[in-house]
C-alpha atoms as an extended CHARMM CRD file, in Angstrom:
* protein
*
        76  EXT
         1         1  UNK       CA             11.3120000000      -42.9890000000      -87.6630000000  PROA      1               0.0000000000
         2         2  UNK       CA             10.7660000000      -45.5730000000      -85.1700000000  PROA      2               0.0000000000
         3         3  UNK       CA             11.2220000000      -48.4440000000      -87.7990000000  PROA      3               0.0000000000
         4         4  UNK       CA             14.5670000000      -46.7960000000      -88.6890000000  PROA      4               0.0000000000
         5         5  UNK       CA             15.5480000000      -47.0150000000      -84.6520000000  PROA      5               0.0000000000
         6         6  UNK       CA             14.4360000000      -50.5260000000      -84.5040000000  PROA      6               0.0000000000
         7         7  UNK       CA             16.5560000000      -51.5190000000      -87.3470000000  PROA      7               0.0000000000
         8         8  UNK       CA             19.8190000000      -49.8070000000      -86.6400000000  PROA      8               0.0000000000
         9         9  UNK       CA             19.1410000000      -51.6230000000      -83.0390000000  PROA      9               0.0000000000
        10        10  UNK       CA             18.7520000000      -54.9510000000      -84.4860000000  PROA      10              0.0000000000
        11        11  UNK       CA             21.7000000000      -54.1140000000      -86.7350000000  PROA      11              0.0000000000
        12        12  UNK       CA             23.7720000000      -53.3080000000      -84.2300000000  PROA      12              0.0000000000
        13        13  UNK       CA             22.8810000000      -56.9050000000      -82.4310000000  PROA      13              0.0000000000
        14        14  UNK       CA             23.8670000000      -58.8260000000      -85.7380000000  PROA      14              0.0000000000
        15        15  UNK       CA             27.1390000000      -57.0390000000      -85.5510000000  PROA      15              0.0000000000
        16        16  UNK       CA             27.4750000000      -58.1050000000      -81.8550000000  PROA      16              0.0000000000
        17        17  UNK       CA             26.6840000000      -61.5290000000      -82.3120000000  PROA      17              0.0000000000
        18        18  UNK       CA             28.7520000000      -61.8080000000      -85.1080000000  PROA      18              0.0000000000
        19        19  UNK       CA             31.6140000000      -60.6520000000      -83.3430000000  PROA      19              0.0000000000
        20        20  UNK       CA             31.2530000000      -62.8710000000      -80.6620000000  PROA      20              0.0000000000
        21        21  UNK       CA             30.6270000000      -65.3480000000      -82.9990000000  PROA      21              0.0000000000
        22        22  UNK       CA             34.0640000000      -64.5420000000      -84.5170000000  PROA      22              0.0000000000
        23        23  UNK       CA             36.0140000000      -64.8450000000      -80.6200000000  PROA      23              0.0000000000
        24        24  UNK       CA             34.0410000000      -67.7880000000      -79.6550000000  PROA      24              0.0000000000
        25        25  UNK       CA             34.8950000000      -69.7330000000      -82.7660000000  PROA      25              0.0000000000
        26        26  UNK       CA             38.5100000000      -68.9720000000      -82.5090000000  PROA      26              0.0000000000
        27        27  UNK       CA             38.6180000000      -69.7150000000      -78.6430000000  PROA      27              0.0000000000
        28        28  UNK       CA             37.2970000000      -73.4300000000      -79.8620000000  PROA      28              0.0000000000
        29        29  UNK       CA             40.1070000000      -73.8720000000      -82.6310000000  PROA      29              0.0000000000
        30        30  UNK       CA             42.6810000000      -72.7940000000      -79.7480000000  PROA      30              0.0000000000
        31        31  UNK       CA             40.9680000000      -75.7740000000      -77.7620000000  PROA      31              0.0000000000
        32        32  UNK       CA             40.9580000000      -78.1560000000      -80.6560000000  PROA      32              0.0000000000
        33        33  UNK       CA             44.5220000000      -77.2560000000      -81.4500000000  PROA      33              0.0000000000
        34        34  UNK       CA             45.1160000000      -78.1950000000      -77.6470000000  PROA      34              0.0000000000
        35        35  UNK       CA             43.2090000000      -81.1630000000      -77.3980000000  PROA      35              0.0000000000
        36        36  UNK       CA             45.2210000000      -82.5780000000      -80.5540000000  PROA      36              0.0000000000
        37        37  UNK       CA             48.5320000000      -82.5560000000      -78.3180000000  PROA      37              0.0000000000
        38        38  UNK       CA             49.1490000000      -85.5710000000      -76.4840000000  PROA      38              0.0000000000
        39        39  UNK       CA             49.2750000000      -83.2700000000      -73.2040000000  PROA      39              0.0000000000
        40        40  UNK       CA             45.8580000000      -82.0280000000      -74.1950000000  PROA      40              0.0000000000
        41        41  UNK       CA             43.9480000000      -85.2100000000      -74.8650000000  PROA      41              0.0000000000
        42        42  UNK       CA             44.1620000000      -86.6380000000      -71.6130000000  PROA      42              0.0000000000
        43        43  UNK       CA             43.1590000000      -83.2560000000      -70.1240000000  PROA      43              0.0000000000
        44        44  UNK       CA             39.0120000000      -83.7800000000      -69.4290000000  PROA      44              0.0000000000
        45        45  UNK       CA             39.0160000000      -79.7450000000      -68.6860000000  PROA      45              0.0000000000
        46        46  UNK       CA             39.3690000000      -79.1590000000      -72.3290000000  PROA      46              0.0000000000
        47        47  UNK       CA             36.9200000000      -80.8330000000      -73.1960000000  PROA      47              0.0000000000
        48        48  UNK       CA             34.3980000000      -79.5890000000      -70.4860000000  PROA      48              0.0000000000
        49        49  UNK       CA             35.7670000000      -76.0550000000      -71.8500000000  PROA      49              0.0000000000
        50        50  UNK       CA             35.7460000000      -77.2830000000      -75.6890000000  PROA      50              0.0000000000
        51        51  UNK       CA             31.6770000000      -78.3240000000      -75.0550000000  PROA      51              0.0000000000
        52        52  UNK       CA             30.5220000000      -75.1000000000      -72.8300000000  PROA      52              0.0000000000
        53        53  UNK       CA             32.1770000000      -73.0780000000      -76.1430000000  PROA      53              0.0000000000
        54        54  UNK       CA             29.9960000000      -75.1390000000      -78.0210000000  PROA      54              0.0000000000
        55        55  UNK       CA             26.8950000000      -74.2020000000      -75.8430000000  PROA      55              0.0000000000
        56        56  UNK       CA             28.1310000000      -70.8010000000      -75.9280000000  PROA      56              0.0000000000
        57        57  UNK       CA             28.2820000000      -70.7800000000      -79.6880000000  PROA      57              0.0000000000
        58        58  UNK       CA             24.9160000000      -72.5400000000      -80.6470000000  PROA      58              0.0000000000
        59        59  UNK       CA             23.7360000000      -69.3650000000      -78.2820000000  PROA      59              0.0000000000
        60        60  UNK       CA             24.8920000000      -66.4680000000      -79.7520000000  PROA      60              0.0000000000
        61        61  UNK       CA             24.0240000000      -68.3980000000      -83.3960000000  PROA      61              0.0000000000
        62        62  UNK       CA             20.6260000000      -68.7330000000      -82.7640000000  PROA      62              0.0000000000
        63        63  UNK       CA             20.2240000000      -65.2020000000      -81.3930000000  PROA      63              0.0000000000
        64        64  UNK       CA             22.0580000000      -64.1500000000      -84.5400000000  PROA      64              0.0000000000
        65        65  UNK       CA             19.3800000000      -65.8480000000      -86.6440000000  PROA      65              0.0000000000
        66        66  UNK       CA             16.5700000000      -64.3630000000      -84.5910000000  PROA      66              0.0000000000
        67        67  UNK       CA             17.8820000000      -60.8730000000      -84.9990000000  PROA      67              0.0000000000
        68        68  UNK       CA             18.0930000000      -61.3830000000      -88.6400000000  PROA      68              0.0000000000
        69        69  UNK       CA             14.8430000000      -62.4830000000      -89.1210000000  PROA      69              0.0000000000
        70        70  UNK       CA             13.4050000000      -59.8300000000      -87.1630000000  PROA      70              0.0000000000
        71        71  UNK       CA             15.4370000000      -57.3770000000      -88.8990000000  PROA      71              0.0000000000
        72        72  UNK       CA             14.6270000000      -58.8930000000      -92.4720000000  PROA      72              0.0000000000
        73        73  UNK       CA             10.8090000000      -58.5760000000      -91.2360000000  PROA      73              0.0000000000
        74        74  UNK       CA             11.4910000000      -54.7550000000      -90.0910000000  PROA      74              0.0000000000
        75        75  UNK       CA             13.2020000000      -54.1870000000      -93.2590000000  PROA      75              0.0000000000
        76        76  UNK       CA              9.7190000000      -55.4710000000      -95.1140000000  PROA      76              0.0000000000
């Protein structure tokens, strides 16, 4: 029973980092696509925001792959 709760938890954290995975990948296409105007490649704060989304993503991706090993280890 407790295995079960530990693995819907960890599920549930896949899910959530997925997610934000999702967001956080298209908030740095929207950045891309802005950087590729002429406006947008002279503008430095897109690219401080373009590499902090970047950060943001390697983050949440290696908490993603943490969860899922744990959970593949829970799941025996």
């Amino acid at each position: 029973k407790e295995l079960n709760k530990k693995i819907k938890k960890l599920e549930k954290q896949v899910a959530d980092c997925e997610a934000r995975i999702e967001k956080i990948e298209a908030q740095v296409t929207e950045v891309e696509a802005e950087m590729a105007t002429p406006e947008g490649a002279s503008d430095m704060k897109l690219y401080e925001k373009h590499q902090q989304l970047k950060g943001e993503l390697d983050a949440v991706v290696e908490e993603w792959e943490s969860a899922m090993m744990e959970l593949e280890e829970a799941k025996g």
